[in-house]
N, C-alpha and C positions, 0 to 999 in steps of 0.2 A: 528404609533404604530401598526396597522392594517397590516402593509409591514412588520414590523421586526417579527411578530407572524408569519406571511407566512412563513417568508424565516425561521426559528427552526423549522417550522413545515414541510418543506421541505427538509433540511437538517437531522433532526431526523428518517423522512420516509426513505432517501436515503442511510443515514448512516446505518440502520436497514436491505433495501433490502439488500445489499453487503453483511452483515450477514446469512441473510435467502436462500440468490443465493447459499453461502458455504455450509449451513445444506442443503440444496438440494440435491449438489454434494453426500453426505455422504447416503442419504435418497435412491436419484435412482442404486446407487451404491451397498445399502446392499439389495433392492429388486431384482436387477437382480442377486444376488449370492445366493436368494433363505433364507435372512437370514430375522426375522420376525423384525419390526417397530411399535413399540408398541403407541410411539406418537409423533407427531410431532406439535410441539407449535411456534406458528409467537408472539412474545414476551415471558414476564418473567411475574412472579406472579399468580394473582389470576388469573382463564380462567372466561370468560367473554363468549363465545363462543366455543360449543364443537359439532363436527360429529363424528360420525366412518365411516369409508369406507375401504372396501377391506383389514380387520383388525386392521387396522391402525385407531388413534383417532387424528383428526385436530383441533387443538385448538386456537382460540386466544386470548392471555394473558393480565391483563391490564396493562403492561407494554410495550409499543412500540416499544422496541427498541434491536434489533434484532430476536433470536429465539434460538431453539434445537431442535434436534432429540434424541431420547431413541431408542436404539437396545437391544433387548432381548439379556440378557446374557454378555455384554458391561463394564455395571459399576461396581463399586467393593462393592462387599457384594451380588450384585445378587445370586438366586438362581438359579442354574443353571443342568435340569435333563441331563444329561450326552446321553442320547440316544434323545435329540429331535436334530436334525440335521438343525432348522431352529435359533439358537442360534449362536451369535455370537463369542461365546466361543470355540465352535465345529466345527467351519469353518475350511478350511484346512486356513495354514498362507499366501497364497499370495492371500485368497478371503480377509482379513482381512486386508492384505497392500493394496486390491484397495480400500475399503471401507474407510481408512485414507485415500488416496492418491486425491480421487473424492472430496473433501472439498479444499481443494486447486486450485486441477484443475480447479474444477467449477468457480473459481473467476478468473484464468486465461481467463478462454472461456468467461467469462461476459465480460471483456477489450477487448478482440479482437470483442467482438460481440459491444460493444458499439463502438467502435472508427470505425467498420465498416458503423453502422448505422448513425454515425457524418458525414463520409465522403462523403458516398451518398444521404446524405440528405443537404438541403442549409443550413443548421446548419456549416458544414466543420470541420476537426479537427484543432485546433490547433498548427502545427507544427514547431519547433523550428528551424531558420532559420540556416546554418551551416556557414554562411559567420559571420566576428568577427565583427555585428549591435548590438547597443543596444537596449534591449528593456526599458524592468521595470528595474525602477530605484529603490533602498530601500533606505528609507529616512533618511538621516542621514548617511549613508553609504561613502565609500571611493570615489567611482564616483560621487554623486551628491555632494558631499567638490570639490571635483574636478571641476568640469564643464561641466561633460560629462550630452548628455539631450540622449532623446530615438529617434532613427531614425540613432543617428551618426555611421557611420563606422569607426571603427580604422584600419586602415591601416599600420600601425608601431608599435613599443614599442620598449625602446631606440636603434633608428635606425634598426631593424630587422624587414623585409616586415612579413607583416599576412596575410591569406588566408584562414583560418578557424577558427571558435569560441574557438575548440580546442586547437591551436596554442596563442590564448589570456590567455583562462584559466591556460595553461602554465608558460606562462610570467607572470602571475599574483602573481600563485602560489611561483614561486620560489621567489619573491620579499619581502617578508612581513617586513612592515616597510621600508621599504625603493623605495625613488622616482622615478616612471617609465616616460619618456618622452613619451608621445603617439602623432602621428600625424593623425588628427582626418579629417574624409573627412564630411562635412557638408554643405547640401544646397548648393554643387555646389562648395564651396571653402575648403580650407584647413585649419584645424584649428588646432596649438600646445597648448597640456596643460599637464600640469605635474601633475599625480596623485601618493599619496601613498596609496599604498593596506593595508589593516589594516593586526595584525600579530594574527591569529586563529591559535594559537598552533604551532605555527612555520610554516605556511604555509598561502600567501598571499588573500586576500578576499577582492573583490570590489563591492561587494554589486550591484550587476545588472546581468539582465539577458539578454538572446537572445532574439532576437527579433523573431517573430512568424508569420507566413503566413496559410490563411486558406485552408486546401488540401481539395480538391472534384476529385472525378474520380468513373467512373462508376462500377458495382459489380465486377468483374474480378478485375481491379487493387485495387479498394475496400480493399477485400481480402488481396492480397499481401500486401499493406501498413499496414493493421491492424496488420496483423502478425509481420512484421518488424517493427512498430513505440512499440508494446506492449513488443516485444521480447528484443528489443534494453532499454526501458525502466527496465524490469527485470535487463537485465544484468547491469545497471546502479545501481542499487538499491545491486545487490548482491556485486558490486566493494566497492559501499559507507560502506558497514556492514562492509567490509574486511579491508579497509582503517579502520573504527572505532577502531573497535577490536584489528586491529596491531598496533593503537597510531599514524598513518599518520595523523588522520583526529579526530579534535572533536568533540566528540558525543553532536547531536542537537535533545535531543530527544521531544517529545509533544504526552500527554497524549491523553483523550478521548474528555478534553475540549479545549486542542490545534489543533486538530484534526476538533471540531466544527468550531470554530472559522476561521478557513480556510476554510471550506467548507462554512460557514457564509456570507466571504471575498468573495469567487469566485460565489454566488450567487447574491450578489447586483453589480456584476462587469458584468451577461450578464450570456445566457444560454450555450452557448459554456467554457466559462470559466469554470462554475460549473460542464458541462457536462467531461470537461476533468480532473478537479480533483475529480470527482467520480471515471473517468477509473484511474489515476493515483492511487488512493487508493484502488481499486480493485486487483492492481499488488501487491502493497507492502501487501495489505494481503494474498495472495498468497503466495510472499517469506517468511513472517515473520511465517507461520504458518505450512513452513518446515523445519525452523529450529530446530534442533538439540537440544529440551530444553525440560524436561519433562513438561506435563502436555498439547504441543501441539503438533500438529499430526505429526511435525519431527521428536517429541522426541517418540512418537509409535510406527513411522517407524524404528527408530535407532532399539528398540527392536523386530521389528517383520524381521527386514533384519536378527540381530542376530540368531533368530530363523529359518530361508530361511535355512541361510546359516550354522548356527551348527546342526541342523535338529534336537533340541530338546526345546521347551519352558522353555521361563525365566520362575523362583519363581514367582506366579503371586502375592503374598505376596511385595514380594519383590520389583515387578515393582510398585504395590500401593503407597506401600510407596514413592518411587522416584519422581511417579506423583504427589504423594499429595505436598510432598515438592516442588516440580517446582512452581504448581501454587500457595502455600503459598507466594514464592518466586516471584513470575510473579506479583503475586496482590500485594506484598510490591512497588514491583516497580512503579507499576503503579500508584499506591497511591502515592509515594514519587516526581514523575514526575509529578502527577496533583498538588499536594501540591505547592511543589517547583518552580517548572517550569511555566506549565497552568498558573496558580492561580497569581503566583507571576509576571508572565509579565502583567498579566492582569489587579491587583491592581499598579501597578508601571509605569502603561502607561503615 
């Protein structure tokens, strides 16, 4: 009992920092553009906890679990005097695109700085091996009906050599529902088994992952892998949205309680596993909070490029409205996905 309160209690702190890391980005960002920060809160609700410093009121809330920033001049309905120049109303428009853009970024830089700190520390990251090994297996899945266990290498699929994980996921995909010959390298010998990949929207899924090696190397290559394992992750993350949205790929979405529950997962599985789906969720909130949706800082940006570039501001009326609508719309969602999704895998296990 004692372990499962750690680990909520752990996962609610971490899921929280990643939040607080973003409102950071947003906080250093409108201080160095001169614009004021009236407060900034590490949770939600009543403050429990309150300083002023350097203007600024630090508070923390008694709700745990993430945070905000208030910029003078920011929200709608502010009053806003027209000649204070330290309002974020008044800023010219590219202080105002950094000041969204630093909330993002900020959680970009947390992943490279964590997966740096994993790799130089005996902790190691996690890296996803590129040769077609298995790792984890899902239970119930196409490979484990099959008889594939974790360690195997597939070296074939119907008669075609592999050489990359990528070259599996291929052969997979194109398969759905229908039987693929694998010849499986195992302990030394050779082993044939026939799996079918299950059919996810008309594209194949064998429920198994890469198999994973822990990287260490000193600060200099450090660095460079941080960059390339976080950047490569990104762009992995932006292909999947794209596949979604184009109907390639079915949407697998998971709420705030799906979202625990893996963080939950990768905690009683060991600190590097937990350590890598922190940086993992670090990235996807990064991309997910450029997109192009009102009410998050893509959808500010969409209006403040506008702005850039027709050199005149949106109806701020106008944009209210659109924001408000996003996040009415953002929070149904989310609602519908805990409901439906979270909630329902959960009771259905």
């Amino acid at each position: 009992m004692m372990g499962s309160v750690l680990v909520v209690a752990v996962v609610v702190a971490a899921f929280g920092l990643l939040v607080v890391v973003h409102e950071l980005g947003h906080f250093f960002a409108a201080r160095a553009c001169g614009m004021r920060v009236e407060r900034f809160s590490v949770g939600f609700g009543p403050v429990v906890l309150r300083r002023e410093r350097h203007g600024t009121e630090w508070v923390i809330s008694a709700i745990p679990f993430g945070g905000y920033v208030r910029i003078a001049g920011m929200a709608p309905g502010d009053d806003v005097n027209p000649d204070d120049p330290t309002v974020y109303a008044n800023q010219a428009p590219w202080r105002r695109f950094a000041v969204i853009l630093a909330g993002p970024a900020m959680n970009w830089l947390a992943a490279v700085g964590l997966a740096f700190a994993m790799i130089v520390s005996p902790v190691g990251f996690p890296e996803a091996d590129s040769t077609p090994t298995v790792g984890e297996l899902v239970d119930g899945g196409a490979a484990a009906r099959g008889g594939l266990r974790p360690g195997d290498r597939i070296a074939s699929a119907d008669g075609k050599p592999l050489a990359t994980w990528q070259e599996l996921v291929a052969a997979v995909v194109a398969n759905p529902g229908k039987p693929l010959a694998l010849e499986v390298e195992r302990d030394g010998a050779t082993v044939r088994l026939t799996v079918t990949p299950d059919d996810a929207g008309g594209r194949g899924r064998l429920g198994v992952g890469p198999a994973r090696h822990l990287l260490h190397d000193g600060p200099a290559g450090a660095l460079a892998a941080s960059l390339r394992i976080t950047n490569q992750h990104a762009k992995d993350n932006v292909t999947g949205l794209a596949a979604m949205f184009s109907g390639r790929q079915k949407a697998e979405l998971r709420g705030p309680v799906g979202i625990a529950q893996e963080m939950a997962k990768s905690a009683h599985a060991g600190l590097a596993p937990f350590l890598l789906m922190v940086w993992s969720i670090s990235v996807v909130l990064a991309i997910f909070n450029l997109l192009p949706i009102p009410a998050l800082d893509g959808g500010r940006l969409v209006f403040l490029a506008y702005e850039i570039v027709a050199r005149r501001r949106v109806n701020q009326r106008v944009e209210n409205i659109v924001h408000t609508a996003g996040f009415v719309a953002l929070f149904g969602l989310i609602l519908a996905v805990t409901v439906f999704g979270d909630l329902a895998r959960l009771f259905h296990r």
